[in-house]
N, C-alpha and C positions, 0 to 999 in steps of 0.2 A: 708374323709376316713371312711370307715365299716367295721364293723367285725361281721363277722359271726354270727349268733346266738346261735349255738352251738364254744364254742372255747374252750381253753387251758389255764390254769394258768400255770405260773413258780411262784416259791417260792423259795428264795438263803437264806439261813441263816448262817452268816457269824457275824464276831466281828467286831466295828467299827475301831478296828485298823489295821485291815486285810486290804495290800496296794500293789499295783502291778503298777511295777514302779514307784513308789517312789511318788504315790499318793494315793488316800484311794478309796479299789477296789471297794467298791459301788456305788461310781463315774466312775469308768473305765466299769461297768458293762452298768450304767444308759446310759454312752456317747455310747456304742458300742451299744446299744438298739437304741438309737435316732439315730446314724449312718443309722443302716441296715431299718431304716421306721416303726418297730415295733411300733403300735396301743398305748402305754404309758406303764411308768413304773414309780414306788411308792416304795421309801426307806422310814420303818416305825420302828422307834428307840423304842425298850426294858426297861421296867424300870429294867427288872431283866427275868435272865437264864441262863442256862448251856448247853453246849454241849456235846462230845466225850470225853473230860478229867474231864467234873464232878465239874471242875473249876467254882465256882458262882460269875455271876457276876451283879451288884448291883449299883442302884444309890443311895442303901442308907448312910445316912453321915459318920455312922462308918464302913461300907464297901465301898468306894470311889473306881470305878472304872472308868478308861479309855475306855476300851474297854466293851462296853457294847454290846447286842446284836442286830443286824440291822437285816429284812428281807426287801428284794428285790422282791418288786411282779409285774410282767408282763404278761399281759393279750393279747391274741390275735388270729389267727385261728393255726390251729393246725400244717398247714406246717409252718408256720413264725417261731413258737416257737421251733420247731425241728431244722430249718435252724438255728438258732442262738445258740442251744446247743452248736456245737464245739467252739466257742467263750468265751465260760467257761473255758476249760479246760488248755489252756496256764494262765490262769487267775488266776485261784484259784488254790491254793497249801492244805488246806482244806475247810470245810465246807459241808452245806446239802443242795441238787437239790431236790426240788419234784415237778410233776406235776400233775394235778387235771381238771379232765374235768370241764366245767363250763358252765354256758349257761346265755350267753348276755341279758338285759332286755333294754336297753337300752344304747347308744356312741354317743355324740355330743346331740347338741338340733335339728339339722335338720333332723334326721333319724330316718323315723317310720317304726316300724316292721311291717307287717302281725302277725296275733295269726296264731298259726300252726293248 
């Protein structure tokens, strides 16, 4: 598989207890990525932050929390990433989408770019 050299990031940032049917939705997100053949995805756990209610949350020991902050980053061309948008939406009940152009330098050990 290749991707583009010009591509697309997604970025989900959601709380680790955030669960969509009754399992934890950054795993329903990663699965429905591997599903549709999307190029990889990367849940990267928060030691500490806050979102839309300002609620902080913290691995530290006298603030123990459970639901810490997870991002969800998926890389890939730019139609993949749109196709898989509506796939969010029954999913997530909150949280934050952003996307960010981005440009491949390298995917896999067997794939050489051309310099542009």
């Amino acid at each position: 598989m290749t991707i583009e050299r010009d591509a697309l990031l997604l970025r989900i940032f959601i709380g680790e207890d955030s669960k969509f049917k009754g399992r934890p939705l950054y795993e329903a997100i990663v699965m429905k990525a591997r599903e549709l053949h999307l190029a990889g995805a990367t849940v990267l756990r928060g030691p500490i932050g806050y979102g839309h209610s300002s609620k902080l949350r913290s691995t530290k020991i006298l603030r123990l929390s459970e639901d810490l902050p997870l991002i969800i980053e998926i890389v890939d061309n730019e139609e993949k990433i749109r196709a898989f948008l509506p796939s969010l939406e029954p999913m997530m009940d909150h949280g934050l989408v952003t996307l960010e152009k981005v440009q491949v330098l390298l995917y896999g050990k067997d794939v050489k770019h051309e310099p542009r």
